[in-house]
ZADO-1210 file (C-alpha; in nm, 4 decimals, padded with zeros to 6 digits):
<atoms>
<atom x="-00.5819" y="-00.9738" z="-01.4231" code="UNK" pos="1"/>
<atom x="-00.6016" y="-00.6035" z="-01.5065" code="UNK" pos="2"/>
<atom x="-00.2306" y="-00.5809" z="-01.5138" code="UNK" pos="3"/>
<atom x="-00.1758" y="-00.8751" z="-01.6826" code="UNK" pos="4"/>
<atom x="-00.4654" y="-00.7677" z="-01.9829" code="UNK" pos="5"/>
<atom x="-00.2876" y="-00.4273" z="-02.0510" code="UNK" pos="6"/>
<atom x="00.0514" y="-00.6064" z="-02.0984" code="UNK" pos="7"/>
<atom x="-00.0838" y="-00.8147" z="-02.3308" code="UNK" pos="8"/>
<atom x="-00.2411" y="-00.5423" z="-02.5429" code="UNK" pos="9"/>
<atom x="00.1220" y="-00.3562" z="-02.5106" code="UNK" pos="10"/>
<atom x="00.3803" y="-00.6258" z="-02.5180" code="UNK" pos="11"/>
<atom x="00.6519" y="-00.3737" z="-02.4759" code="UNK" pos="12"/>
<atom x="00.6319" y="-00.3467" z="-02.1349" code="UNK" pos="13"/>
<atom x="00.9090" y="-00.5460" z="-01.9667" code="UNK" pos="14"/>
<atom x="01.1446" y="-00.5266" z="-01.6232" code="UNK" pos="15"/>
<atom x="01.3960" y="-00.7733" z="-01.6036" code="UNK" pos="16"/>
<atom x="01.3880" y="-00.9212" z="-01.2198" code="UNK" pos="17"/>
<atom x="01.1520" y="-00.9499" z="-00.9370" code="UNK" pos="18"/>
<atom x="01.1126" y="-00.8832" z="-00.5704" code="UNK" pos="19"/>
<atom x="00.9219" y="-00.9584" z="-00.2338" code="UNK" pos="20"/>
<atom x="00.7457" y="-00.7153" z="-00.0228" code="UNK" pos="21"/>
<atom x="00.7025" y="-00.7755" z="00.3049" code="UNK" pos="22"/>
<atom x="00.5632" y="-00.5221" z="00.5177" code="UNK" pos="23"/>
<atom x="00.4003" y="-00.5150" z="00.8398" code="UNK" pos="24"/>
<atom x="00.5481" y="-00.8305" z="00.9751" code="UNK" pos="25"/>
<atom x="00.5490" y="-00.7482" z="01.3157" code="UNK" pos="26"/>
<atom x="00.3297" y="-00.6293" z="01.5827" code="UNK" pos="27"/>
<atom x="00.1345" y="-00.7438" z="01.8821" code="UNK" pos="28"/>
<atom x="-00.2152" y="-00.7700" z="01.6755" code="UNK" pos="29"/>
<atom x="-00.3270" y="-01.0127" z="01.4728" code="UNK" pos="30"/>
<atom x="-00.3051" y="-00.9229" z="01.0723" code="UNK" pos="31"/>
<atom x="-00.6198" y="-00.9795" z="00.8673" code="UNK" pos="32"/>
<atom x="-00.4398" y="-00.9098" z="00.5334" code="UNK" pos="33"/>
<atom x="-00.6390" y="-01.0718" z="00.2504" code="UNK" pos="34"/>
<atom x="-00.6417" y="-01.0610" z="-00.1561" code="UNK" pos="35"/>
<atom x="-00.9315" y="-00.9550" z="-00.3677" code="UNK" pos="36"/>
<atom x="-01.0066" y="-00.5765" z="-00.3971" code="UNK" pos="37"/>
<atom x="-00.8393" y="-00.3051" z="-00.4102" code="UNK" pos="38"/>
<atom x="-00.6071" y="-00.5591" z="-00.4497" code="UNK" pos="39"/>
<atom x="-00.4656" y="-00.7537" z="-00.7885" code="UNK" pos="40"/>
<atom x="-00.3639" y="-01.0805" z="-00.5952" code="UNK" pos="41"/>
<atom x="-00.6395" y="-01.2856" z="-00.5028" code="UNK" pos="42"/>
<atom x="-00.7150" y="-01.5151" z="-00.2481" code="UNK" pos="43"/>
<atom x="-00.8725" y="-01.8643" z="-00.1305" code="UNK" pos="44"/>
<atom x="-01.1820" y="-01.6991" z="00.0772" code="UNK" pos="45"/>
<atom x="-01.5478" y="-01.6561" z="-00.0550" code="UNK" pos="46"/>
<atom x="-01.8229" y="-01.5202" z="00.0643" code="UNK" pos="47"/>
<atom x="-02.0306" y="-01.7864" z="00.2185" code="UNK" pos="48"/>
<atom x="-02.3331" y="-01.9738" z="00.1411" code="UNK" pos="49"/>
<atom x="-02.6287" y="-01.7783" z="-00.0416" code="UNK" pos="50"/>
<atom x="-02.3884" y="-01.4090" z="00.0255" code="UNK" pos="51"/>
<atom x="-02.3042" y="-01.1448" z="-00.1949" code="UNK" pos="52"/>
<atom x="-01.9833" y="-00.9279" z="-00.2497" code="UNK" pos="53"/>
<atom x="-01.9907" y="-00.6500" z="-00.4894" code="UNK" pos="54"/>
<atom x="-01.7073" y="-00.4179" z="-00.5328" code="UNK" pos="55"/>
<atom x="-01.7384" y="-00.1426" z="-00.7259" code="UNK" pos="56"/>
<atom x="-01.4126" y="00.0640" z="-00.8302" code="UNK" pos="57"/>
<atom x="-01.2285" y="00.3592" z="-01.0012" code="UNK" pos="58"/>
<atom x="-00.9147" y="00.2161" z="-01.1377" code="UNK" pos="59"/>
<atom x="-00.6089" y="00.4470" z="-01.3212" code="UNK" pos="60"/>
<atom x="-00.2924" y="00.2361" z="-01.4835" code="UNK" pos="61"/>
<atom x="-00.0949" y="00.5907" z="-01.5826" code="UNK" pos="62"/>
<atom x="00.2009" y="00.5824" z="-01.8276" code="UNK" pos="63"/>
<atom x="00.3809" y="00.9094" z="-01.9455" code="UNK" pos="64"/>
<atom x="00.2234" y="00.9337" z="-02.2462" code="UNK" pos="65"/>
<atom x="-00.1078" y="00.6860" z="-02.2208" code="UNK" pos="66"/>
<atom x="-00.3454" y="00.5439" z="-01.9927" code="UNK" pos="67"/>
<atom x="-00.6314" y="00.3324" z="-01.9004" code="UNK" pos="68"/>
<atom x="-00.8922" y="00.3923" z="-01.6427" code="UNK" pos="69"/>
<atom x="-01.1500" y="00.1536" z="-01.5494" code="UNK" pos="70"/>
<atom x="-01.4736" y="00.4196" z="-01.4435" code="UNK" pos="71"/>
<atom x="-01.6209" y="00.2407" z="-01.2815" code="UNK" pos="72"/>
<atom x="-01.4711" y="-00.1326" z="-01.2328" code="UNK" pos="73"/>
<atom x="-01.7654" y="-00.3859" z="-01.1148" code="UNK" pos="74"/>
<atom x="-01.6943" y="-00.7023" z="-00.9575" code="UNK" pos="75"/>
<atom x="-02.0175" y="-00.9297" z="-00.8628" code="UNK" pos="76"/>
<atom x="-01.8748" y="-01.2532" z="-00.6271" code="UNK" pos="77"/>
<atom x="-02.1800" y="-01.4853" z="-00.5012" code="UNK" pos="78"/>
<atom x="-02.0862" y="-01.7912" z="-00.2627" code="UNK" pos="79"/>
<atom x="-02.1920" y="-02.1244" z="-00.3729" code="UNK" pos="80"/>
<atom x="-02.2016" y="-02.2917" z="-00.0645" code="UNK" pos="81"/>
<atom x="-01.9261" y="-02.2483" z="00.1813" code="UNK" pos="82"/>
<atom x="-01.6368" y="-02.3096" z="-00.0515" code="UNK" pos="83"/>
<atom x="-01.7229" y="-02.2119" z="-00.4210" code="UNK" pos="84"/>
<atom x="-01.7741" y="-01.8312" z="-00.5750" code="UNK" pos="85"/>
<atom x="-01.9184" y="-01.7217" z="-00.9025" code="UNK" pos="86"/>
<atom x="-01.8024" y="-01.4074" z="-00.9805" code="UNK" pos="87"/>
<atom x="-01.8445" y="-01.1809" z="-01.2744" code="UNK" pos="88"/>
<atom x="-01.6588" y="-00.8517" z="-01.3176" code="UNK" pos="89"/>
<atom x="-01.6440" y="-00.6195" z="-01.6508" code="UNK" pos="90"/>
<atom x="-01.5521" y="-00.2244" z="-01.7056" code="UNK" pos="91"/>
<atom x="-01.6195" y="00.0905" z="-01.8573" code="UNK" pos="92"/>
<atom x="-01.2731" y="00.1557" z="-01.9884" code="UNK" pos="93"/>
<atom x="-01.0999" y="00.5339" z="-02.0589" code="UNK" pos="94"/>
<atom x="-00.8039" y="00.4518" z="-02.2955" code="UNK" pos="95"/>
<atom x="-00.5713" y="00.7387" z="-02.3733" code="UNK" pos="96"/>
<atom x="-00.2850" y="00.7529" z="-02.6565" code="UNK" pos="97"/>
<atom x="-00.1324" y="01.0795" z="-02.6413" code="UNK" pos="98"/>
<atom x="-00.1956" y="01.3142" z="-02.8738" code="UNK" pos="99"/>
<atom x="-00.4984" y="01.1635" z="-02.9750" code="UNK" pos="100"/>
<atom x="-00.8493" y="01.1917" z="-02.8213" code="UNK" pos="101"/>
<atom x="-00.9202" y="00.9240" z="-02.5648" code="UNK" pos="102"/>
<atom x="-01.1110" y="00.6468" z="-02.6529" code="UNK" pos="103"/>
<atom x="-01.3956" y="00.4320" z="-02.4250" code="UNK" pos="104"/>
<atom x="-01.5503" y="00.1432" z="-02.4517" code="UNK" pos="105"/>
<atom x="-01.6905" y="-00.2152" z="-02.2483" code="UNK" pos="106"/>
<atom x="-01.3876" y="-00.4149" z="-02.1246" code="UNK" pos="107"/>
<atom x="-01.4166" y="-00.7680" z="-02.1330" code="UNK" pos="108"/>
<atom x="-01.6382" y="-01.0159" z="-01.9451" code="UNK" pos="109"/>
<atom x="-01.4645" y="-01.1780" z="-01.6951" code="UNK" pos="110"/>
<atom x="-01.6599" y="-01.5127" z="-01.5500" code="UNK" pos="111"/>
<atom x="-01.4802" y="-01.7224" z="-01.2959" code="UNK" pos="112"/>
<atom x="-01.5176" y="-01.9876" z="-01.0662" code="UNK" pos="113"/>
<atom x="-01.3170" y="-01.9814" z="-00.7146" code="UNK" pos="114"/>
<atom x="-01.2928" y="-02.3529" z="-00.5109" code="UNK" pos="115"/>
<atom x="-01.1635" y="-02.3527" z="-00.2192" code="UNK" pos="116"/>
<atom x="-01.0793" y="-02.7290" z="-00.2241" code="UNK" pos="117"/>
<atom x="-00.8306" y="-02.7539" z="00.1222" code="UNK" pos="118"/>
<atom x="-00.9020" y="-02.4773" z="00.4518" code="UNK" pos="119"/>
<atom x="-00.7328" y="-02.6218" z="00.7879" code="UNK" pos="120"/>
<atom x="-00.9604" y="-02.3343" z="00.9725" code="UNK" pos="121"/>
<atom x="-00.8483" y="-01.9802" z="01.0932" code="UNK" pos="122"/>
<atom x="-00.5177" y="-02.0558" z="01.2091" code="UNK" pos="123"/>
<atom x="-00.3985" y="-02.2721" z="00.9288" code="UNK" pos="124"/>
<atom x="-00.3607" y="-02.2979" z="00.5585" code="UNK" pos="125"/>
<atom x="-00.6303" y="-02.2645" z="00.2692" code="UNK" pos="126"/>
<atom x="-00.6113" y="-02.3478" z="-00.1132" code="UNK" pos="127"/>
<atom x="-00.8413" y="-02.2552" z="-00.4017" code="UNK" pos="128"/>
<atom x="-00.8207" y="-02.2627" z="-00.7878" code="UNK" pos="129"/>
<atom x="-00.9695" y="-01.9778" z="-00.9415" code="UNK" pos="130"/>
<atom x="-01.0398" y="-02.0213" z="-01.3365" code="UNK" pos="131"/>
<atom x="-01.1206" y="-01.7024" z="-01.5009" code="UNK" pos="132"/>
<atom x="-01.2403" y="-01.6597" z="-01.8672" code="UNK" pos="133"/>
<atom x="-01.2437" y="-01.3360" z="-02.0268" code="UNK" pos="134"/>
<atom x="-01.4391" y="-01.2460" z="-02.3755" code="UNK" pos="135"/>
<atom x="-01.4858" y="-00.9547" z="-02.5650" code="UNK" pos="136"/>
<atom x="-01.8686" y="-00.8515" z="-02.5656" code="UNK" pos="137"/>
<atom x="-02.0030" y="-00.7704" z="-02.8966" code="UNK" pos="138"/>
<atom x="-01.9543" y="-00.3726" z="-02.9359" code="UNK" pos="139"/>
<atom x="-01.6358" y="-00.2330" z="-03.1392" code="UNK" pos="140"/>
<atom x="-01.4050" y="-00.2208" z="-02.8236" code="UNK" pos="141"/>
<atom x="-01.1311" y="-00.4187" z="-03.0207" code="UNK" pos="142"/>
<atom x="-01.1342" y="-00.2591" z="-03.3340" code="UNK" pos="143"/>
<atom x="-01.0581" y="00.0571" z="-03.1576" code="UNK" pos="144"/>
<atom x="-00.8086" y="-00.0893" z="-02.9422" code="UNK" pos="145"/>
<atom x="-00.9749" y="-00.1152" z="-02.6077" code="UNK" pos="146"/>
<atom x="-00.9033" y="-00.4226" z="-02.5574" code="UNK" pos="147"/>
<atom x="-00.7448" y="-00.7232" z="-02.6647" code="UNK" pos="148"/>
<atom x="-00.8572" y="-00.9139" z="-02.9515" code="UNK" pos="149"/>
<atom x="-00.8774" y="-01.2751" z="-02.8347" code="UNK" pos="150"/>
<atom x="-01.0186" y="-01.4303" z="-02.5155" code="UNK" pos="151"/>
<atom x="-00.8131" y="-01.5345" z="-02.2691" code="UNK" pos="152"/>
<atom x="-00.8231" y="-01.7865" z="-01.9704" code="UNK" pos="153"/>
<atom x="-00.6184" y="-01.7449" z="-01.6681" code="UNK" pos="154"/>
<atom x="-00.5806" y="-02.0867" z="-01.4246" code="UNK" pos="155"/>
<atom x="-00.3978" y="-01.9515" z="-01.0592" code="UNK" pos="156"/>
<atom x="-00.3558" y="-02.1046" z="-00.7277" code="UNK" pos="157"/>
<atom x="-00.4149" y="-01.9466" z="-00.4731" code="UNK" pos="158"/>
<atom x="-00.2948" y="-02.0063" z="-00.0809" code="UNK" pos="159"/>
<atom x="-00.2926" y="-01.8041" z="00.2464" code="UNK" pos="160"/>
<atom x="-00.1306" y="-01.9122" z="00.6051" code="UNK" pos="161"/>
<atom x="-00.0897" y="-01.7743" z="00.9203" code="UNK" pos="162"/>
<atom x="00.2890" y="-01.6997" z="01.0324" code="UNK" pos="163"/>
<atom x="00.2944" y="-01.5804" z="01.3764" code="UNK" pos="164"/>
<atom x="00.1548" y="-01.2773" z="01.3972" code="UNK" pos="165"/>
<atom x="00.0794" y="-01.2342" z="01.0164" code="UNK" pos="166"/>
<atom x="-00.1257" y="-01.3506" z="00.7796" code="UNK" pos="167"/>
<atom x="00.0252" y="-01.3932" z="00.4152" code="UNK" pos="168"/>
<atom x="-00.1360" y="-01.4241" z="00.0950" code="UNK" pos="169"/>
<atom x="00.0055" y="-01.5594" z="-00.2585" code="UNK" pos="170"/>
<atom x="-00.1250" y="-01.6457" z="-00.5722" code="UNK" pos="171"/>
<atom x="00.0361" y="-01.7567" z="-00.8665" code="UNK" pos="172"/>
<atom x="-00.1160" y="-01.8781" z="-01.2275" code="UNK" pos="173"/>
<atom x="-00.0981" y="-01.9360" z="-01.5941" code="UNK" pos="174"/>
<atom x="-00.2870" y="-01.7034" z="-01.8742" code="UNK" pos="175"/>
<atom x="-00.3839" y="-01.9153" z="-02.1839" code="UNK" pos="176"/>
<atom x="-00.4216" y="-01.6251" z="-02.4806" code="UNK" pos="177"/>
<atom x="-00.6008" y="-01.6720" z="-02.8379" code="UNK" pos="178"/>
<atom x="-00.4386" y="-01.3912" z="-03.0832" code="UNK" pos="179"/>
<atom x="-00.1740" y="-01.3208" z="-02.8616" code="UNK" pos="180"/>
<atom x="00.1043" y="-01.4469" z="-02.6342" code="UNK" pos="181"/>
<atom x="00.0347" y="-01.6612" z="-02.3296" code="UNK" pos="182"/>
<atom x="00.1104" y="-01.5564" z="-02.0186" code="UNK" pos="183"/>
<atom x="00.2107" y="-01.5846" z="-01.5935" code="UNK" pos="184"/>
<atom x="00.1044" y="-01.3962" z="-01.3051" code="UNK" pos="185"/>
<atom x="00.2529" y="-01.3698" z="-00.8969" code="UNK" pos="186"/>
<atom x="00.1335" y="-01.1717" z="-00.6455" code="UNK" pos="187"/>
<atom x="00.2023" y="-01.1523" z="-00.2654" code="UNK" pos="188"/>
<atom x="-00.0055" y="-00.9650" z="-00.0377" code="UNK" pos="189"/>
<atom x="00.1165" y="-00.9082" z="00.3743" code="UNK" pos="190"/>
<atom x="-00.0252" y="-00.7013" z="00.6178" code="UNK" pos="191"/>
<atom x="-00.2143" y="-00.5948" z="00.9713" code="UNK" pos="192"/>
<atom x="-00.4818" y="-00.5115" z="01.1342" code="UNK" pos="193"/>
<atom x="-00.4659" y="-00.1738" z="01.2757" code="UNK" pos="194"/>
<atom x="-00.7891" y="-00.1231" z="01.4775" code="UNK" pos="195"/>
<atom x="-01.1169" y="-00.3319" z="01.4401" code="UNK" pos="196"/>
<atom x="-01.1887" y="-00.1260" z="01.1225" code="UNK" pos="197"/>
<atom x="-00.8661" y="-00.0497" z="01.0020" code="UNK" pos="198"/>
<atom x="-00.6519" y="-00.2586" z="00.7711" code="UNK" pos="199"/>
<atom x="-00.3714" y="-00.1893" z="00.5799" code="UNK" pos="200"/>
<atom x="-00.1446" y="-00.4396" z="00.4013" code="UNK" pos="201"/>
<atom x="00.1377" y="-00.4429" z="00.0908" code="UNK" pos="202"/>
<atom x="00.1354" y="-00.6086" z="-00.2187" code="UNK" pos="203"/>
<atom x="00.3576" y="-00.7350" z="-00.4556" code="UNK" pos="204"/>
<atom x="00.2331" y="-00.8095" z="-00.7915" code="UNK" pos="205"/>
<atom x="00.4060" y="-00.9287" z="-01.1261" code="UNK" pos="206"/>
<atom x="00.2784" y="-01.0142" z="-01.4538" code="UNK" pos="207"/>
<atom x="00.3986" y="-01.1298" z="-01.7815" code="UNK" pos="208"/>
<atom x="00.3959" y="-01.2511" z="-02.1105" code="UNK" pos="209"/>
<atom x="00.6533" y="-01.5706" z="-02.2339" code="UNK" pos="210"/>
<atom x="00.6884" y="-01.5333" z="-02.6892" code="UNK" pos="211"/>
<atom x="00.8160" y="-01.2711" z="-02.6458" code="UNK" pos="212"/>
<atom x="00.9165" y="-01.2662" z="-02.2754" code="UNK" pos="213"/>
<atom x="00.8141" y="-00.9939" z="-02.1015" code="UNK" pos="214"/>
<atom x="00.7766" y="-00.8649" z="-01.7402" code="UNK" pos="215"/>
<atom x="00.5897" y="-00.5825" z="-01.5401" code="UNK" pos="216"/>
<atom x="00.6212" y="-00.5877" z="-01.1881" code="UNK" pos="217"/>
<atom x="00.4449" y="-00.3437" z="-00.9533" code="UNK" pos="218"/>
<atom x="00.4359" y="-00.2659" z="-00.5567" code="UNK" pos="219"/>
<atom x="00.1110" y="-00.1187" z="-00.3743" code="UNK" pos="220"/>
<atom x="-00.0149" y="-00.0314" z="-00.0638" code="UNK" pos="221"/>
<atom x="-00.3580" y="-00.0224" z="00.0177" code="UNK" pos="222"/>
<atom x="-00.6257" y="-00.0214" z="00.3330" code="UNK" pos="223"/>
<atom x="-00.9887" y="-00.1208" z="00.4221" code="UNK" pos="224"/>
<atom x="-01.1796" y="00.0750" z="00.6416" code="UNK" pos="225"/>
<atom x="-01.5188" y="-00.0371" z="00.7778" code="UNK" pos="226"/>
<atom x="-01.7538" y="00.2531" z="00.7535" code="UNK" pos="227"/>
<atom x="-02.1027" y="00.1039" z="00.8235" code="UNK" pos="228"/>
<atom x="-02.2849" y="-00.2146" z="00.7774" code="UNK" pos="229"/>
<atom x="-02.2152" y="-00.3711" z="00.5218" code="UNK" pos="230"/>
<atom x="-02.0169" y="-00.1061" z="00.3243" code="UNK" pos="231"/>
<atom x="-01.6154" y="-00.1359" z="00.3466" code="UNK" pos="232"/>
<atom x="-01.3885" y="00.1814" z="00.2057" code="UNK" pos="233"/>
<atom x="-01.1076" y="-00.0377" z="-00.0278" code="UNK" pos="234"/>
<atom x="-00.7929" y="00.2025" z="-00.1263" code="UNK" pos="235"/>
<atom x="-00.4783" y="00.1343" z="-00.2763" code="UNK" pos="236"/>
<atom x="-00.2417" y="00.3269" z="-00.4870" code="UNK" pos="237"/>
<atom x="00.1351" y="00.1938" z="-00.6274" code="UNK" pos="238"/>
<atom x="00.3519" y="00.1902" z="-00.9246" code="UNK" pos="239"/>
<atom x="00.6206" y="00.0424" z="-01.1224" code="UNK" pos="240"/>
<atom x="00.9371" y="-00.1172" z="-00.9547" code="UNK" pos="241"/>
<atom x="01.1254" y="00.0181" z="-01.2858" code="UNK" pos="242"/>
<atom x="01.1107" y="00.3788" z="-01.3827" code="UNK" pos="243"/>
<atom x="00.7664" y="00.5377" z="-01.5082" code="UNK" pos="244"/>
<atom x="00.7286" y="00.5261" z="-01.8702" code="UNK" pos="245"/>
<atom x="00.5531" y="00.4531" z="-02.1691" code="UNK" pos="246"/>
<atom x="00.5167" y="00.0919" z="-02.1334" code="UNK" pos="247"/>
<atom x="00.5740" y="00.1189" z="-01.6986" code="UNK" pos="248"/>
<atom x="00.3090" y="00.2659" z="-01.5077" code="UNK" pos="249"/>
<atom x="00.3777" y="00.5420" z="-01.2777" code="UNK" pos="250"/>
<atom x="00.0868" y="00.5377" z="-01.0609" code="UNK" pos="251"/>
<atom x="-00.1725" y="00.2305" z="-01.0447" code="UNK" pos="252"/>
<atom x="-00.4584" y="00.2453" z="-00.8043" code="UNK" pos="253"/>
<atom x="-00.8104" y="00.1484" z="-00.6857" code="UNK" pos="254"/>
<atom x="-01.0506" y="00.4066" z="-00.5071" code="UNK" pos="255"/>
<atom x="-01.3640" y="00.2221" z="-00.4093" code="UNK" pos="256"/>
<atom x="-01.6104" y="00.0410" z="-00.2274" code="UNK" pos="257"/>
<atom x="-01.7396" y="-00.3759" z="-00.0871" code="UNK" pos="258"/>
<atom x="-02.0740" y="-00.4510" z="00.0037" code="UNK" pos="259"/>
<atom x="-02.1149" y="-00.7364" z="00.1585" code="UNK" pos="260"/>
<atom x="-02.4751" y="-00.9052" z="00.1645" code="UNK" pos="261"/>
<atom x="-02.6966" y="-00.9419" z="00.3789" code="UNK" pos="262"/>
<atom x="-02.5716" y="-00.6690" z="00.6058" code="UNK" pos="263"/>
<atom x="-02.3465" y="-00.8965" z="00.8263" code="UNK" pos="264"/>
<atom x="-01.9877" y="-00.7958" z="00.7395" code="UNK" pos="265"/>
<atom x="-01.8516" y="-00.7546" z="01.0607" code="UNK" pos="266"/>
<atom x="-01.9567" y="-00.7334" z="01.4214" code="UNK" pos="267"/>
<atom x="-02.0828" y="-00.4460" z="01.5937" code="UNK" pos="268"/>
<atom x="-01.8635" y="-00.2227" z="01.7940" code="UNK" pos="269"/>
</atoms>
């Protein structure tokens, strides 16, 4: 969504094609790769009845010339019961425009609602939906070009299946736009589990806008590392598929951290 917000605000950005990542495929363990932080591409799991899972995260989108940071990036997720998530998520945002001074400002308030309507258990297939509406908050972040000037509403699917040893992770969706041009996302995350704490997967993750069509594609890779209950270290760091430039970022990443509450995120070792 963070992606898909900054093309809209600079419709310029474009790469003509896409392309699938798949990395980590094989292996004797079983992967755990998932979506949700520090990845864009989300996925059908939430956090279980009456449990929290805040992320909080430093996130650079660097151009030549420009940039936005989110510092920090806070994502709230609370499960509904077993199968539904609230989540709310908003930004302090650093937006640079070489030569001038950088600018900061709130980001947008992003509420959603995640259902996972269809899970055939571990080893199977899940579905959700996961509606997302985001509005500007009433401060002067638009009229200094923080962010966009319309809300937005993004509908995706999302599914996740285990394939032999893997697990793989897609997501796909609409973005309906006031006061500017609608809008698709596709992401693909793949991945392993290294050691009980380790996890590192790939992601693929394309965004775009359709009047006038345009296309920004990037690849990461990215890792969680337990460090103690309930806290788990998310990185990931990528870039553009086309050249870095002005309207194609160079570097994208998230440097952060999950809490998962109550303090029951993973067994002891």
């Amino acid at each position: 969504m963070k992606l898909l917000t900054i093309l809209v605000k600079h419709p310029g950005a474009g790469l003509r094609g896409m392309a699938v990542v798949i990395l980590f495929a094989v292996g004797s363990k079983i992967a755990l790769a998932q979506g949700g932080p520090p990845y864009y591409t989300n996925d059908p799991g939430t956090p279980g009845k009456n449990n929290w899972e805040i992320n909080l995260g430093y996130m650079p989108f660097l151009y030549n010339s420009q940039s936005t940071t989110h510092t920090p990036d806070v994502d709230i997720n609370f499960g509904w019961g077993d199968r539904i998530q609230l989540t709310y998520e908003d930004a302090w945002l650093r937006v640079l425009n070489q030569p001038t001074p950088a600018k900061y400002g709130l980001g947008q308030d992003q509420l959603g609602l995640k259902w996972r309507f269809y899970d055939s258990g571990e080893d199977g297939m899940a579905f959700s939906i996961f509606p997302q509406l985001s509005l500007n908050n009433p401060n002067d972040s638009v009229k200094r070009g923080i962010t966009p000037p319309g809300a937005s509403l993004i509908l995706p699917l999302e599914f996740t299946r285990k394939v032999g040893p893997v697990h793989v992770n897609a997501e796909g969706g609409y973005n309906l736009v006031h006061l500017g041009p609608d809008g698709w996302l596709a992401g693909l995350v793949v991945g392993r589990d290294f050691t009980k704490r380790l996890e590192l997967d790939s992601e693929f993750y394309g965004v775009g806008t359709f009047h006038p069509s345009n296309y920004q594609t990037t690849l990461e890779l990215g890792a969680r590392y337990k460090l103690h209950r309930p806290i788990i270290l998310l990185l990931m760091a990528g870039r553009s598929l086309a050249p870095g430039s002005n309207t194609q970022p160079h570097f994208v990443g998230y440097f952060g951290v999950q809490f998962l509450l109550p303090p029951k995120s993973y067994d002891k070792e």
